[in-house]
NUDO-151806 format. One record per residue: x, y, z of N, C-alpha, C in turn. Coordinates in steps of 0.001 Angstrom, whole numbers, plus 500000, padded with zeros to 6 digits. Example, Ala and Ser with C-alpha at 12.3 -4.5 7.8 and 13.67 -1.06 7.14 Angstrom:
BEGIN
513190494310507800512300495500507800513200496700507800
512850497750507080513670498940507140512900500030507870
END
This chain:
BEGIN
807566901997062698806442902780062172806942903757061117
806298903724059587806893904275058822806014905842058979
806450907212058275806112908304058666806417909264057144
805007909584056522805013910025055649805430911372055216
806213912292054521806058913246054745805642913836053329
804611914922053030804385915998051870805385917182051749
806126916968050775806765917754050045806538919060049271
806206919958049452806052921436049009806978922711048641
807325921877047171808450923080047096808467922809045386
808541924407044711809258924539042971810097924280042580
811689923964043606812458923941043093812653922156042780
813449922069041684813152920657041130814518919861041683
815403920782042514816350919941043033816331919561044076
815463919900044635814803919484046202814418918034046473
813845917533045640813673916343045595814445914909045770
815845915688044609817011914594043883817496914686045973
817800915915046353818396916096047537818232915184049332
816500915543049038815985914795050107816469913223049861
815789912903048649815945911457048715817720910616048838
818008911800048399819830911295048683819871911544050031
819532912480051059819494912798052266818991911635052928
818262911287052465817228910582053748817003908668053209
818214908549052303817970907257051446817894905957052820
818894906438053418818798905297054956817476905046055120
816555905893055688815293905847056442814659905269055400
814392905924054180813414905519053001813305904457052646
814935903737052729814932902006052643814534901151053373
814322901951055184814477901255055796813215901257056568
812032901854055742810620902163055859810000902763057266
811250903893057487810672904907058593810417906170058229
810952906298056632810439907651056235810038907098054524
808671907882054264808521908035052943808160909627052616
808397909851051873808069911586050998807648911386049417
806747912123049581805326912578048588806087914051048522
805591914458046711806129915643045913805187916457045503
805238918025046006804191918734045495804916919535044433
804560920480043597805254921488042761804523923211043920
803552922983044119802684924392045101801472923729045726
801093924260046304799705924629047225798609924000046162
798513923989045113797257923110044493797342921968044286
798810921225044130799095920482043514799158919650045153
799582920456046537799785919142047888798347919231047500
797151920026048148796221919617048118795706918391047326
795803918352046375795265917334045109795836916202045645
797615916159046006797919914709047339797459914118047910
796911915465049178796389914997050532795121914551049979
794203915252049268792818914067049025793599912827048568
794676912449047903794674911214047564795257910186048562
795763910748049598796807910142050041796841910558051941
795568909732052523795169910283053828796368909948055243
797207909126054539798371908965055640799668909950055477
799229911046055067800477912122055335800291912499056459
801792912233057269802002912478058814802083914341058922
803169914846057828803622916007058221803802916502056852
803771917989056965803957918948055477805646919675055748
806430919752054837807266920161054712807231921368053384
806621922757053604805791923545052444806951925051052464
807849925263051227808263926689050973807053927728050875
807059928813051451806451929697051325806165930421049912
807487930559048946807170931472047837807052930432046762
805761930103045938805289929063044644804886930198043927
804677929176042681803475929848041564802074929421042092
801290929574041605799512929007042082799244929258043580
799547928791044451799463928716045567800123928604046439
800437929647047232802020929793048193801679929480049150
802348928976049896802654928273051170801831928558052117
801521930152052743800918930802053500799338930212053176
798840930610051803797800929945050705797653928797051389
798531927828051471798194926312051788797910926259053230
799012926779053583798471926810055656796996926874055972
796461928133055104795117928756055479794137927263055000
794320926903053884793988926000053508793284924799054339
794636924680054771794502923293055428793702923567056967
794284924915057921793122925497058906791770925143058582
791059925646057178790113925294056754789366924346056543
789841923256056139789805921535055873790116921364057643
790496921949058573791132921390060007791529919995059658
792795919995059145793570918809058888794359919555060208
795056918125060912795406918652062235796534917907061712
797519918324060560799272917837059984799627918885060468
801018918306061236802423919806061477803140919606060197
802976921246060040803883921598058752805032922663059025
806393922209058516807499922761058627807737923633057399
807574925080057793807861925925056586809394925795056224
809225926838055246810803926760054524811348927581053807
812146928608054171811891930425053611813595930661054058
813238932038053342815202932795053473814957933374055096
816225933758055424816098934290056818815238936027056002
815699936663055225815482937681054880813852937513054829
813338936770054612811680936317054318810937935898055874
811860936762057083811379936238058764809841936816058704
809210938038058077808110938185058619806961937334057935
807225936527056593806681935547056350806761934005057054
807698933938057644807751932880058581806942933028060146
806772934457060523805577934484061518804276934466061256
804106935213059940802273935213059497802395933040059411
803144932211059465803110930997058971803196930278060380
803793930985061657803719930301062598802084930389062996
801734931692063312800643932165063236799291931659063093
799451931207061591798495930283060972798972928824060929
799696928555062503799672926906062599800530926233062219
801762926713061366803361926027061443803528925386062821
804289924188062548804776923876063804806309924196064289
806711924433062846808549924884063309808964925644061907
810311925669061381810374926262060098812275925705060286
812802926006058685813875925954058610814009926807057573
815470927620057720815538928228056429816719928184055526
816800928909053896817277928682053199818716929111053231
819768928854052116819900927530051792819717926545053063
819273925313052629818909924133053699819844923795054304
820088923594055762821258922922056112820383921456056621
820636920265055845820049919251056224820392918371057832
821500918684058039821322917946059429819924919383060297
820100920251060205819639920909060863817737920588060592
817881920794059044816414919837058804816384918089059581
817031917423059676816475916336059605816368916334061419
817120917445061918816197917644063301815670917741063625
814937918528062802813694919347063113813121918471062292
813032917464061176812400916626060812811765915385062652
812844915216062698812598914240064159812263914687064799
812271915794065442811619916745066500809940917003066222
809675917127065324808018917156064608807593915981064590
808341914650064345807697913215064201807168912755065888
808188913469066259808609913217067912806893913893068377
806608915040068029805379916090068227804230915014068122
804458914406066568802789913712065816803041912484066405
804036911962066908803485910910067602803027910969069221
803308911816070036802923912392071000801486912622070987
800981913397069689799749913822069530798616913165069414
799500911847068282798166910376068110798446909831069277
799496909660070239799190908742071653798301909582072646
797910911039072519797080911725073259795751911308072657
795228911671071195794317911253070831793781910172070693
794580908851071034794431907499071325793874907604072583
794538907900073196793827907593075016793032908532075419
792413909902074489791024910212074566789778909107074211
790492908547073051789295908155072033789132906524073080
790133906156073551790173904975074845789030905272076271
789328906801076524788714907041077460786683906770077024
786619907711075952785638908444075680784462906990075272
785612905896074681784985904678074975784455903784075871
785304904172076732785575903759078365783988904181079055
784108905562078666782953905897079415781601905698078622
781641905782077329780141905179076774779499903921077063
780587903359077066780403901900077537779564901467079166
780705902769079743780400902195081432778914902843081772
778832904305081100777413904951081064775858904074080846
776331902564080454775026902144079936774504901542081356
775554901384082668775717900594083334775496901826085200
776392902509085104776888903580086139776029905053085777
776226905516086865775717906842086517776487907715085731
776549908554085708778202909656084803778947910103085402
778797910131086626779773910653087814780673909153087885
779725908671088615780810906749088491781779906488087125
780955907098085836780985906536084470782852907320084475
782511908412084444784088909701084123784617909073085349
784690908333086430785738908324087574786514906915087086
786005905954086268786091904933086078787032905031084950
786235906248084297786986905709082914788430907012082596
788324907236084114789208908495083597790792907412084002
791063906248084288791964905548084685792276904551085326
793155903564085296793407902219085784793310902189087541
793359903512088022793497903690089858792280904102090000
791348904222089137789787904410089595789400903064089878
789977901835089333789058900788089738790180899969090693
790982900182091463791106899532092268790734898999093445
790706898187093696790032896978094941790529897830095820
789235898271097074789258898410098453788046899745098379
787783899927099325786566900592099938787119901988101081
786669903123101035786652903702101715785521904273102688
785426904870103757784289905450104557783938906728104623
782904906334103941781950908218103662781019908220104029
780133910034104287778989909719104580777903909376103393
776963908829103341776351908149101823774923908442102512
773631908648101247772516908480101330772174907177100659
771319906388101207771473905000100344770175904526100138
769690904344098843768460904447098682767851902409097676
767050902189098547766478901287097764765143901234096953
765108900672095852763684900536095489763032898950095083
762349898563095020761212897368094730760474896927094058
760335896794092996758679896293092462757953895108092703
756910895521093568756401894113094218755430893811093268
755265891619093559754451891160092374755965890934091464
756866891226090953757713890986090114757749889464089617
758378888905090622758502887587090436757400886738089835
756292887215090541754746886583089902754346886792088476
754873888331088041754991888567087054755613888106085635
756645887888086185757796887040085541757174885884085131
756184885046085547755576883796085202754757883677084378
754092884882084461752825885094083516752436885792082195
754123886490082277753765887187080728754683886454079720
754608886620078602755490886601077521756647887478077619
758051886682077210759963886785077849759496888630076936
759284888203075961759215889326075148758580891018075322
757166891010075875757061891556076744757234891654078118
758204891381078583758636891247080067759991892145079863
760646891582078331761844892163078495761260894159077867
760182894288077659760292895735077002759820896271078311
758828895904079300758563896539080456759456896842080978
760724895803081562761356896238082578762616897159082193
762858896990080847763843897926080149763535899617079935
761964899480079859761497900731079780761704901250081421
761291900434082559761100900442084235762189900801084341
763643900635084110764666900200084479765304901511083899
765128901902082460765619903082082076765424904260082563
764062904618082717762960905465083446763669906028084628
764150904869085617763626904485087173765622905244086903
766133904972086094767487905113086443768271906687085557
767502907077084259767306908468084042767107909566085135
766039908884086342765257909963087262767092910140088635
767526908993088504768502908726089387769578910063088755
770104909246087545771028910109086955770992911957087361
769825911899086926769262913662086977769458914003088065
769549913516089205769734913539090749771076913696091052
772242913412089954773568912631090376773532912151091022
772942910731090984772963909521092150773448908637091198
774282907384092345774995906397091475774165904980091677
773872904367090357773662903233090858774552902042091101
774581901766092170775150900830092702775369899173092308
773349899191092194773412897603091497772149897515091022
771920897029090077770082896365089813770300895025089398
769456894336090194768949892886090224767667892898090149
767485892518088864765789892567088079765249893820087752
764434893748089220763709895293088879764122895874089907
765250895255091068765523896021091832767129897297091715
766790898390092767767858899332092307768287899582093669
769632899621093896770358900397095285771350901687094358
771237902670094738771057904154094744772366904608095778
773155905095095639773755905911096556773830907623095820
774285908080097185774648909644096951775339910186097920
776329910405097465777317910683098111778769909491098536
778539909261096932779704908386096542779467908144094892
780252908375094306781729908025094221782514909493095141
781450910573094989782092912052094616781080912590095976
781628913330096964781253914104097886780381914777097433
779142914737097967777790915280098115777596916304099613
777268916655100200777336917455101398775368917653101251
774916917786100385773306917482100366773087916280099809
773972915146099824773286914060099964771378913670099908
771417914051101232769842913423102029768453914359100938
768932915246101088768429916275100092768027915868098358
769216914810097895769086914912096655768475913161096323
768123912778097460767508911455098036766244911384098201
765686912608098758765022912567098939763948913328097718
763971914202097003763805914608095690763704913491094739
765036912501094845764780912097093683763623910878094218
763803910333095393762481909214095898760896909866095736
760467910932095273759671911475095112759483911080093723
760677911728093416760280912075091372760209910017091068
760611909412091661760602907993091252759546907262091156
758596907558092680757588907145093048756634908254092148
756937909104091843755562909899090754756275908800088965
757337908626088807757181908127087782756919906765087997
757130904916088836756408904377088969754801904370089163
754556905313089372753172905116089920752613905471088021
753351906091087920752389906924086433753062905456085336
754039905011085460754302903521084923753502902571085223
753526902218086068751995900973086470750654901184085895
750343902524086151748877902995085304749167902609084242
749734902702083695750205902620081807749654901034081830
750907900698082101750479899468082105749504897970082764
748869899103083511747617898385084147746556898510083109
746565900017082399745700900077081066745844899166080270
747134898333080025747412897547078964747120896097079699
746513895812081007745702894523081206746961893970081669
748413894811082254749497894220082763749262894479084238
748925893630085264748339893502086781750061894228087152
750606895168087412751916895677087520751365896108089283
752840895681090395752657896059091742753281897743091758
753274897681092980753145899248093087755409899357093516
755701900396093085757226900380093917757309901240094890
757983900152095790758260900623097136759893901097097350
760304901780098403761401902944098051761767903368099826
763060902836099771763552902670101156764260903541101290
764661904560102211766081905497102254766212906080103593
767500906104103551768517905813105153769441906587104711
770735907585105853771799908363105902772562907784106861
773880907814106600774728907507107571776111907221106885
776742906699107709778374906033107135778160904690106625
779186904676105667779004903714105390780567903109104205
781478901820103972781749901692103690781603901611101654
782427902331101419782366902361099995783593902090098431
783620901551097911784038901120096929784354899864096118
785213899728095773785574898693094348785404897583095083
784787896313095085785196895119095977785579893764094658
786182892980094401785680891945093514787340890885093804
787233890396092500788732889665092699789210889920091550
790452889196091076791082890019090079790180890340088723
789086889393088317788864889556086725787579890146086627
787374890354087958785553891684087990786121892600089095
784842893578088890784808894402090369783414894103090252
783094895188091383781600895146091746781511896089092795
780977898121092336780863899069092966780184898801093879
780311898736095779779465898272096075779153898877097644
778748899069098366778427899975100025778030898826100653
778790899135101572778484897737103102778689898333104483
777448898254105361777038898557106718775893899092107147
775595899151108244774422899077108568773566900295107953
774005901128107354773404902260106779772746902093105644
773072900999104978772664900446103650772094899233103930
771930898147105153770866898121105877769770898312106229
770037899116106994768743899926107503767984900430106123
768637901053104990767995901445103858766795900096103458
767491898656103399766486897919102592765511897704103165
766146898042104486764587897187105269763654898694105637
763714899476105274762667900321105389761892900356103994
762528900136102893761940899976101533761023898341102131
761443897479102639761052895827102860759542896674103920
759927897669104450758893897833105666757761898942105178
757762899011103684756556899604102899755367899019103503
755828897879103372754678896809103247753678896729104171
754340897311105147753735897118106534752777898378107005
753295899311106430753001900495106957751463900905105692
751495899890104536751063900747102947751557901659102717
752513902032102695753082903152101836754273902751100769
754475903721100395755312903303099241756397903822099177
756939905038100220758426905830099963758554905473102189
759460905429102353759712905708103487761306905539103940
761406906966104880762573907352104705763391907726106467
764482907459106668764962907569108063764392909113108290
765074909170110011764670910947110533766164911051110206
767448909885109766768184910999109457768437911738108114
767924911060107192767412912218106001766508912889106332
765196912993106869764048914062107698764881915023107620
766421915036109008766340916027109839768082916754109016
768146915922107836769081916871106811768587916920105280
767633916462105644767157917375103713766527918516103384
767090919737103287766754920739103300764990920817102689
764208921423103471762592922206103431762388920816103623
762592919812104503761967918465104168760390918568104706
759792917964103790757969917574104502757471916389104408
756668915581105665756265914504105282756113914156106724
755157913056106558754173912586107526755251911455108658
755089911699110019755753910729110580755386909484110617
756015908452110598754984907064110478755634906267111665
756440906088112411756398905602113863757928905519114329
758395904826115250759712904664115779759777903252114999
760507902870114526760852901517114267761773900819114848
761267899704115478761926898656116071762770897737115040
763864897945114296764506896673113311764632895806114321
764583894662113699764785893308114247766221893250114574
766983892989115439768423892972115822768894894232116421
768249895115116049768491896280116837767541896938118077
768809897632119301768094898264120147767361899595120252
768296900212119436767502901927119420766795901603118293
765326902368118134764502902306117263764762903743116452
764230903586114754764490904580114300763474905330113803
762871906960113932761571907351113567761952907483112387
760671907270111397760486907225110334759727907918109478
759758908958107999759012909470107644758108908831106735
757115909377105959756743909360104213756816910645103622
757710910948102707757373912306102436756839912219101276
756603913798101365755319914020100642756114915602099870
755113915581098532755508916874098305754655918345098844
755290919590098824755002920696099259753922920965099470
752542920438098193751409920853098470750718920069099394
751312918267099206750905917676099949750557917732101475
751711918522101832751911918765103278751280919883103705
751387920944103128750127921837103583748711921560103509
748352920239102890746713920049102864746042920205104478
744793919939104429744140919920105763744392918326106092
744446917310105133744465915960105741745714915491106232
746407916452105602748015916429106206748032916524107531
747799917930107627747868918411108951747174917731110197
745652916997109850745018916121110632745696914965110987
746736914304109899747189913162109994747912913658111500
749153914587111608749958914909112566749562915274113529
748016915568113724747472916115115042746579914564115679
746334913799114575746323912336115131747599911672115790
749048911865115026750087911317115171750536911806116794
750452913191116989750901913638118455749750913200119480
748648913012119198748051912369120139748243911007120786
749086909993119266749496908737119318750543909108120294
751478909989120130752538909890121264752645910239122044
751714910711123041751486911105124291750458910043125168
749934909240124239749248908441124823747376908424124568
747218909818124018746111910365123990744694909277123978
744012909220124478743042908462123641742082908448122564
742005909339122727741452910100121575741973910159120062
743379909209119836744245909025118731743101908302117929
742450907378118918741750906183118126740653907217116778
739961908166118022738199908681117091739614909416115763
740755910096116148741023911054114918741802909977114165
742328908910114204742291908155113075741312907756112568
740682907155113207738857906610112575738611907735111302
738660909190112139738202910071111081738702910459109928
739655909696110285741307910158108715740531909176107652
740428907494108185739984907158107659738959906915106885
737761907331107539736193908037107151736308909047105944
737373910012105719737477910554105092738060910349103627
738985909529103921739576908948103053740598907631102861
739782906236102770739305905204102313741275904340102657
741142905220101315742617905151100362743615905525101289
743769906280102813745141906529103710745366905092104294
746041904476103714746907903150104126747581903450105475
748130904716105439748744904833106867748219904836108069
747163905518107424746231906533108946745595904502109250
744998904250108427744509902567108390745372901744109252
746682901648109028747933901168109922747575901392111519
747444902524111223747830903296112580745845902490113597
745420903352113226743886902565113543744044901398114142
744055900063112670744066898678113081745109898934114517
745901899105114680747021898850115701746289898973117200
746162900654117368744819901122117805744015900308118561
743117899810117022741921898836117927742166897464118622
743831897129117940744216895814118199744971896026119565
744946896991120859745363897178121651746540898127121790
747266898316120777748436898538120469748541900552120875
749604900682121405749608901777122225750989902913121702
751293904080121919752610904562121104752493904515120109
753685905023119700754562904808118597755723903787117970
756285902997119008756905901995118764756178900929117959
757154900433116889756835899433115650758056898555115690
757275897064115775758304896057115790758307895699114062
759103895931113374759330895701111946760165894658111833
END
């Protein structure tokens, strides 16, 4: 690698000197040197000549002295180490020069081995400096790239190095969140590729902006679907908390997405939104020429099939009691014990709702129906009836009813 250097000096024997000095290297295309007479004349160089590695500049010229040029170049923030070049008697001009960004100095008369040390010692510096600024500008790529894909927490862990993506998984606690758009597939048949591809890019951006803002990672999307964690890559301790916020803000922006495009004569299903707490295995899994960020066990489990068990209930967010009973101010309507299929303990289940929601009066009726359901009451039946009488549109309280009239007793739900 050859290594340019700018020359800054009046005296006219400086020149004949270096190049007799340094004829080895010069031939042997590891050093070239460029000739200034002062400070106006490098300048007028460096615009011409953008591969000067390093300045080699005497302090005392005509036109423009050395100090002159330092400031100079601060100005322009040209980021060249320049080696001043002054009498020892001239030391307090050699500090105003460290000062203003010298990287070393030598002084007069020249003793050239002593220069061509400090020549190598500075090359030694600028190449240090472009291999730092290389593997920023590596990183900073690293992560624009991975950002289109990961959240920014995933994005900086990934791209901060080769031991961020190694194969194997560790066990943390994780909030693990799924979401849905039902009708998709049906969808997929009936529109034009073209508009299909701007919906779900807009769905998909939207749905994964609201994530980001959360610091939640996404895990994976397949179509229109999204798995969500929190509390991975990077320790969360409110996890359930920031799960549950963001399954809110998701379901207010699907819902206000579908309108859109129900206005536009696009029959769009509603998204449904599963979320579960617990342990759960986490990281890199793949084989040598992919990975694939990814959570495995029953915690991420249990997550899909409560998003899968929207369906059942009509609702559209539903969430374990063990986010309920750790997401800080949590509110929201109980919707039953759930029986998963394969499993023995059943798990109660919420819908939450936001703040105002839960203080309404139909709120509160819903839960004074719900405790009647679990005691056995009979009377569960007339105060669902009346949930429903009231309002048409409670899919839940409706759930609960049909069950009700269909014999069905408790709170236990075989899902």
């Amino acid at each position: 690698m050859s290594t340019c250097i700018l020359v800054v000096d009046d005296e006219p024997d400086l020149e004949l000197l270096l190049v007799q000095k340094f004829r080895k290297q010069i031939r042997g295309g590891t050093l070239r040197f460029l000739f200034a007479r002062d400070g106006v004349e490098a300048l007028a160089v460096l615009a011409d000549h953008q591969d000067v590695d390093l300045v080699l500049s005497d302090i005392n010229m005509p036109r423009m002295d050395g100090l002159s040029l330092l400031s100079k170049l601060q100005e322009r923030r040209d980021e060249l180490s320049t080696i001043v070049v002054s009498a020892y008697s001239d030391m307090a001009n050699i500090r105003t020069a460290m000062n203003r960004g010298a990287y070393d100095f030598v002084t007069k008369p020249i003793d050239f081995y002593d220069l061509e040390a400090t020549i190598a010692k500075t090359i030694h510096h600028v190449e240090a400096l472009r291999e730092a600024q290389r593997r920023q500008a590596e990183a900073e790529q690293a992560r624009a790239s991975l950002s289109r894909y990961f959240s920014p927490n995933l994005a900086d862990r990934l791209a901060s190095g080769i031991h961020a993506v190694n194969l194997g998984g560790t066990r943390r606690e994780v909030a693990s969140l799924f979401t849905d758009l039902t009708g998709f597939t049906t969808l997929v048949e009936t529109i034009e590729p073209k508009l299909l591809g701007q919906l779900l890019n807009d769905y998909i951006a939207g749905m994964t902006d609201i994530v980001f803002a959360h610091d939640g990672t996404v895990a994976k999307i397949i179509g229109d679907a999204l798995h969500v964690l929190f509390g991975a890559p990077s320790d969360q301790p409110d996890h359930a908390t920031r799960a549950v916020a963001c399954s809110l803000e998701l379901d207010a922006f699907a819902c206000s997405f579908r309108e859109h495009w129900c206005g536009e004569g696009i029959a769009l299903g509603h998204t449904r939104i599963g979320v579960h707490a617990g342990p759960a295995v986490v990281g890199n899994f793949g084989g040598g020429r992919f990975f694939d960020y990814s959570a495995y066990g029953d915690t991420i489990n249990v997550a899909a099939r409560l998003q899968a068990a929207n369906k059942t209930f009509g609702t559209r967010v539903c969430v374990s009691a063990s986010i309920a009973t750790n997401a800080q101010h949590f509110c929201g309507r109980p919707v039953g014990d759930l029986l998963l299929r394969g499993r023995t303990v059943p798990i109660r289940a919420f819908e939450p709702l936001k703040a105002d929601q839960c203080a309404s009066a139909e709120t509160r009726a819903y839960v004074e129906a719900f405790e009647k359901l679990e005691v056995g009451d009979c009377d569960a039946v007339a105060s669902f009836a009346a949930l429903v009488g009231r309002n048409a549109e409670d899919r839940l309280a409706s759930f609960h009813l049909r069950r009700l009239l269909n014999g069905d007793i408790g709170t236990s739900i075989t899902v």
